[in-house]
FITITI-718572 format. One record per atom (N, C-alpha, C): atom name; residue number from 1; residue in three letters; x, y, z. Coordinates in steps of 0.02 Angstrom, whole numbers. Example, Ala and Ser with C-alpha at 12.3 -4.5 7.8 and 13.67 -1.06 7.14 Angstrom:
2
+-------+-----+--------+--------+--------+--------+
| atome | num | residu |      X |      Y |      Z |
+-------+-----+--------+--------+--------+--------+
|     N |   1 |    ALA |    660 |   -284 |    390 |
|    CA |   1 |    ALA |    615 |   -225 |    390 |
|     C |   1 |    ALA |    660 |   -165 |    390 |
|     N |   2 |    SER |    642 |   -112 |    354 |
|    CA |   2 |    SER |    684 |    -53 |    357 |
|     C |   2 |    SER |    645 |      2 |    394 |
+-------+-----+--------+--------+--------+--------+
This chain:
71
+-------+-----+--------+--------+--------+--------+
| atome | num | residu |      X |      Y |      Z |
+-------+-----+--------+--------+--------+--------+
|     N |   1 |    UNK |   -582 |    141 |    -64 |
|    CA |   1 |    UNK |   -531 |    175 |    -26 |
|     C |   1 |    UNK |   -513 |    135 |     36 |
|     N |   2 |    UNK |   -573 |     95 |     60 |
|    CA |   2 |    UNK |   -543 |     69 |    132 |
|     C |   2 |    UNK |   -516 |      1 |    111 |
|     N |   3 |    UNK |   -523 |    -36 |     63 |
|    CA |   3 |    UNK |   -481 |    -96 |     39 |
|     C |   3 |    UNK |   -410 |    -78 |     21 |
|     N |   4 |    UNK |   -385 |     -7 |     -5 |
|    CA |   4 |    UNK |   -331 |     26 |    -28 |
|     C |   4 |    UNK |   -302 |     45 |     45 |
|     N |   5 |    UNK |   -328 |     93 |    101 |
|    CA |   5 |    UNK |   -295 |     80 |    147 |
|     C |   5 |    UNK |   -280 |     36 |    183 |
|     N |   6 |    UNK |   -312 |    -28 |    196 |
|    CA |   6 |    UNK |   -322 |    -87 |    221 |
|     C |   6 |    UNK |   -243 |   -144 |    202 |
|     N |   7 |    UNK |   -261 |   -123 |    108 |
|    CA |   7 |    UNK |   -193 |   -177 |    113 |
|     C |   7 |    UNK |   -130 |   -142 |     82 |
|     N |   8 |    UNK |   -142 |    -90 |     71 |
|    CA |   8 |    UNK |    -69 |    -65 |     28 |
|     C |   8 |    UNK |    -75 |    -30 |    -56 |
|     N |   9 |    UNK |   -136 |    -86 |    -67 |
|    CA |   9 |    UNK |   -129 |    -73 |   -152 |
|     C |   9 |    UNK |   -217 |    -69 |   -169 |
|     N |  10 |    UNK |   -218 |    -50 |   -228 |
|    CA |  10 |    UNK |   -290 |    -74 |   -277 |
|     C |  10 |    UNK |   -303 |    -91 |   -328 |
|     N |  11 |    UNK |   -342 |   -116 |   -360 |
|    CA |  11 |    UNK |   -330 |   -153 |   -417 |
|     C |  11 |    UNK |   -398 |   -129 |   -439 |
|     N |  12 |    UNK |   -406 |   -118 |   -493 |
|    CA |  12 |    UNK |   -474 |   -102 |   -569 |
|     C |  12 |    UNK |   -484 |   -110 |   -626 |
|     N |  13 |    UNK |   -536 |   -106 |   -626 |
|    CA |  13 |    UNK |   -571 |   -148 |   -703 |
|     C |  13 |    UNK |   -622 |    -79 |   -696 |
|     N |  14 |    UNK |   -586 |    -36 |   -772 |
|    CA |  14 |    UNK |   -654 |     15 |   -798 |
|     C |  14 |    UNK |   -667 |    -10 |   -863 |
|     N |  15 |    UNK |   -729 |    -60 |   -853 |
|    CA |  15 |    UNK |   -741 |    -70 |   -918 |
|     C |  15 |    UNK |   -771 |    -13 |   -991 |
|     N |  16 |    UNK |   -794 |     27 |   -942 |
|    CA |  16 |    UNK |   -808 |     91 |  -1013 |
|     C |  16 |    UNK |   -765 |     96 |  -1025 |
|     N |  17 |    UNK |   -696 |    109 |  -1021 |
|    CA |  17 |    UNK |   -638 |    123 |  -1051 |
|     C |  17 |    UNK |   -607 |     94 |  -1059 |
|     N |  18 |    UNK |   -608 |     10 |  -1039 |
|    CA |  18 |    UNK |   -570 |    -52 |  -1075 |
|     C |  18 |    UNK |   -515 |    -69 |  -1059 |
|     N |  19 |    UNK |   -506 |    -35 |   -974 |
|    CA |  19 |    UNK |   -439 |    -18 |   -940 |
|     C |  19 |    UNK |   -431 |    -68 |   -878 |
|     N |  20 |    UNK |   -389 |    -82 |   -854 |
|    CA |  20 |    UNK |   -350 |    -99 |   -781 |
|     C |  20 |    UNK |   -305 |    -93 |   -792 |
|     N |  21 |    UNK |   -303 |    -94 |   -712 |
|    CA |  21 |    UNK |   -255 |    -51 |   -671 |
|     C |  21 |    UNK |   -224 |   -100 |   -595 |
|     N |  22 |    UNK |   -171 |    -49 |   -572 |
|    CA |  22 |    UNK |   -154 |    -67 |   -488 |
|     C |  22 |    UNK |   -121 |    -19 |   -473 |
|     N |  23 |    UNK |   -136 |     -8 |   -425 |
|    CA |  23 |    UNK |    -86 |     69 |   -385 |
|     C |  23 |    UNK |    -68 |     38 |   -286 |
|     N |  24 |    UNK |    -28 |     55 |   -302 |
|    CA |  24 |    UNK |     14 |     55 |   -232 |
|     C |  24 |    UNK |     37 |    130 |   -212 |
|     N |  25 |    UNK |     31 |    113 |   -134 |
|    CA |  25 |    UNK |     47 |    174 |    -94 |
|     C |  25 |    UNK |    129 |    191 |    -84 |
|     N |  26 |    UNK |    135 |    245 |    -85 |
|    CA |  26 |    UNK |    206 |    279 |    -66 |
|     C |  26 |    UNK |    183 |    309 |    -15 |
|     N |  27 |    UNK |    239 |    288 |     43 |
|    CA |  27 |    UNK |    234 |    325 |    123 |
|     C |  27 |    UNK |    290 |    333 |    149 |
|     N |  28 |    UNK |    280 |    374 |    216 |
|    CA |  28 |    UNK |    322 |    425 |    216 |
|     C |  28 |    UNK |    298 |    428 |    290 |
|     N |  29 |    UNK |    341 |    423 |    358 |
|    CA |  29 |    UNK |    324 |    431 |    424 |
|     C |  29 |    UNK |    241 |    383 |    429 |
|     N |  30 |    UNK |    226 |    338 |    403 |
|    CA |  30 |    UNK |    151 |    311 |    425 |
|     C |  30 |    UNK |     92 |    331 |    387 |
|     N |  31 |    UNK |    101 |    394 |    337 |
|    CA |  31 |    UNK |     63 |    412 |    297 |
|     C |  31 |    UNK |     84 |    402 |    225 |
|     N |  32 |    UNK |     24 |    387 |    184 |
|    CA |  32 |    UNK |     -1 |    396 |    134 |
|     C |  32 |    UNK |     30 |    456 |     85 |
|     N |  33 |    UNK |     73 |    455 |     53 |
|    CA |  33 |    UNK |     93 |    521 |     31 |
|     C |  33 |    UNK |     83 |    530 |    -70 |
|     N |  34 |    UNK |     90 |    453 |    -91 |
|    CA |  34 |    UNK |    105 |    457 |   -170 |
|     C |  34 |    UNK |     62 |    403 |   -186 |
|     N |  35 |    UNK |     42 |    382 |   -246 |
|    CA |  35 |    UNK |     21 |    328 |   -265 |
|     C |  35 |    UNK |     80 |    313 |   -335 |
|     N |  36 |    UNK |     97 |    250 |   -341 |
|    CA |  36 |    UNK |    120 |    229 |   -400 |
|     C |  36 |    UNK |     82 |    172 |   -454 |
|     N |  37 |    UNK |     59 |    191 |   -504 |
|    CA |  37 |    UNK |      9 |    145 |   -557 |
|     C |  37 |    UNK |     45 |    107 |   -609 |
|     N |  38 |    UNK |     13 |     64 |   -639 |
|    CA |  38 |    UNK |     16 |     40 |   -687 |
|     C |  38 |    UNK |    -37 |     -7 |   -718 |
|     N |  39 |    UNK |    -49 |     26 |   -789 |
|    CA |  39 |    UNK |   -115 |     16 |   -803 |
|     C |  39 |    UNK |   -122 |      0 |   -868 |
|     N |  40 |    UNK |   -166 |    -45 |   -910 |
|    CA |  40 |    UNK |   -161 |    -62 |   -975 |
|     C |  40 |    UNK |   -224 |    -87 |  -1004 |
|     N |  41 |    UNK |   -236 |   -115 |  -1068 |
|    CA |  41 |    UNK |   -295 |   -119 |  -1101 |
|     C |  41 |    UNK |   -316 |   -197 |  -1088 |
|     N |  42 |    UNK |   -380 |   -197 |  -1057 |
|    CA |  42 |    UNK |   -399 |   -243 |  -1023 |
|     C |  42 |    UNK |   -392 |   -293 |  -1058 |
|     N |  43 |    UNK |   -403 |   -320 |  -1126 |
|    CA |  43 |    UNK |   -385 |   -361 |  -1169 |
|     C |  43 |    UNK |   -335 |   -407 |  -1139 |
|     N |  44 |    UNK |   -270 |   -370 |  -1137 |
|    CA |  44 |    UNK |   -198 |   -379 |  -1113 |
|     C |  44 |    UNK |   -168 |   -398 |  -1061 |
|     N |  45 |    UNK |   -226 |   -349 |  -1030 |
|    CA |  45 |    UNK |   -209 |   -331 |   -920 |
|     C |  45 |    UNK |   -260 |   -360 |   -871 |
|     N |  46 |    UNK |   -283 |   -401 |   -852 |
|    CA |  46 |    UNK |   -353 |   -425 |   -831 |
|     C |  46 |    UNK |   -342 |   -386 |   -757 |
|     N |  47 |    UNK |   -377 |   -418 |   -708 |
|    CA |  47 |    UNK |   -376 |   -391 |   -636 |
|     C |  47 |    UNK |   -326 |   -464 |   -608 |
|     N |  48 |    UNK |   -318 |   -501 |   -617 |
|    CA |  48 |    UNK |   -280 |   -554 |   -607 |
|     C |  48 |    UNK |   -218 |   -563 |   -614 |
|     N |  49 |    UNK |   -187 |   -534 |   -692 |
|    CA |  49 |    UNK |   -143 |   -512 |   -687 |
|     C |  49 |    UNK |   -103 |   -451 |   -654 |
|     N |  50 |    UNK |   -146 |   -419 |   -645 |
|    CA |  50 |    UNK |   -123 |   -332 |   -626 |
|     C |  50 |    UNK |   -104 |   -360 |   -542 |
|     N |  51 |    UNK |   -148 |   -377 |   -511 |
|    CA |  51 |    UNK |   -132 |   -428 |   -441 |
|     C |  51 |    UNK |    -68 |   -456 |   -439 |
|     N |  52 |    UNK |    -28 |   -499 |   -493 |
|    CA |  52 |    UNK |      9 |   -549 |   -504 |
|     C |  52 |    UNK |     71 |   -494 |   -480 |
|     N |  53 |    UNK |     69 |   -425 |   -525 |
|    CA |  53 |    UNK |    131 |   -392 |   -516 |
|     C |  53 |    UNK |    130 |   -347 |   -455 |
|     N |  54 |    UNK |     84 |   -371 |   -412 |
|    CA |  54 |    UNK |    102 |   -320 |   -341 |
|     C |  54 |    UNK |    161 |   -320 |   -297 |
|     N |  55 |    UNK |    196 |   -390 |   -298 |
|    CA |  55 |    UNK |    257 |   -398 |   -258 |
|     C |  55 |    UNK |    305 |   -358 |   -317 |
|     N |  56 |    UNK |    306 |   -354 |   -356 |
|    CA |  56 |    UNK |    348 |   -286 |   -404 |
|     C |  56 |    UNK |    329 |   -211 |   -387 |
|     N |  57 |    UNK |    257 |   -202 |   -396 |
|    CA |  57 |    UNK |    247 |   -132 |   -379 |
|     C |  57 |    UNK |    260 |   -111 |   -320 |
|     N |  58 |    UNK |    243 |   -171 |   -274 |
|    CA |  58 |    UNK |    271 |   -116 |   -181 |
|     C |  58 |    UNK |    341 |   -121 |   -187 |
|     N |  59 |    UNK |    383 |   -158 |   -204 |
|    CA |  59 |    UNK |    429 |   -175 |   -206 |
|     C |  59 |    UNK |    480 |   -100 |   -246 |
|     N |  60 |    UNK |    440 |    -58 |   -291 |
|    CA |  60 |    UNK |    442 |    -25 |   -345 |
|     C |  60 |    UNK |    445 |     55 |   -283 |
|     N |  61 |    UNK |    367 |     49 |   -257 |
|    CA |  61 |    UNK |    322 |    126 |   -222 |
|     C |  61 |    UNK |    387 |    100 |   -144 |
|     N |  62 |    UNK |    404 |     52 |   -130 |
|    CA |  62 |    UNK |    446 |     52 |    -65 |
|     C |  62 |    UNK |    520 |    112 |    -75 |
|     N |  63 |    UNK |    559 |     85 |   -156 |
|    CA |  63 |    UNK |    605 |    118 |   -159 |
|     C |  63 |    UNK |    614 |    192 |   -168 |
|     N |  64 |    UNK |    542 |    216 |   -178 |
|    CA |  64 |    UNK |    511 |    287 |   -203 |
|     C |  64 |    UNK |    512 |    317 |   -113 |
|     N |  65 |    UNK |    519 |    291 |    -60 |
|    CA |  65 |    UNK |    482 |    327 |     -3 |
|     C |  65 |    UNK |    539 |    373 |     35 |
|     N |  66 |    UNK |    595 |    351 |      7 |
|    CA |  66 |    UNK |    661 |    400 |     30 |
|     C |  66 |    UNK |    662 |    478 |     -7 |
|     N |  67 |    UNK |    622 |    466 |    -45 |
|    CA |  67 |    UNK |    618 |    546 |    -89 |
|     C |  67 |    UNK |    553 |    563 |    -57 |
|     N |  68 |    UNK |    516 |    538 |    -30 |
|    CA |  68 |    UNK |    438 |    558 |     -1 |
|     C |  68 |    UNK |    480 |    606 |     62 |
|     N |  69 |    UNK |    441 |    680 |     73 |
|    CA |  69 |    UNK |    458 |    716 |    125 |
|     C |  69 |    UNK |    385 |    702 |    152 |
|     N |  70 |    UNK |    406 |    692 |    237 |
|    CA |  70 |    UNK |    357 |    703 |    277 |
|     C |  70 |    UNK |    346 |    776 |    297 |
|     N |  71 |    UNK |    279 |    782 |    339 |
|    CA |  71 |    UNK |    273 |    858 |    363 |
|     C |  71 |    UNK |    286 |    833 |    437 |
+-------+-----+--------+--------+--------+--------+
């Protein structure tokens, strides 16, 4: 969680389930409000790659933050 708040995004490898992943934050006034993922069968998706497409995903969770309501 504090590498995820730290830089924006996170990246995983569940190998029981043969999965990675990356999620980026959606915000809204300075907070944390959404996460946006994308995730696939590790075979396919390594942690290297999933990294590769982060300038897409913030790029992706940035255009999402105009529909984010703050409190």
């Amino acid at each position: 969680m504090r590498f995820a708040a730290e830089h924006g995004y996170s990246a995983y490898d569940v190998e029981s389930l043969g999965l990675t992943g990356i999620a980026g934050s959606v915000s809204a006034a300075g907070e944390i409000h959404a996460a946006l993922a994308v995730s696939g069968p590790e075979p396919r998706f390594s942690v290297e790659t999933a990294e590769s497409w982060l300038p897409e995903l913030s790029a992706a969770a940035k255009r999402l933050e105009p529909w984010i309501e703050s409190d």
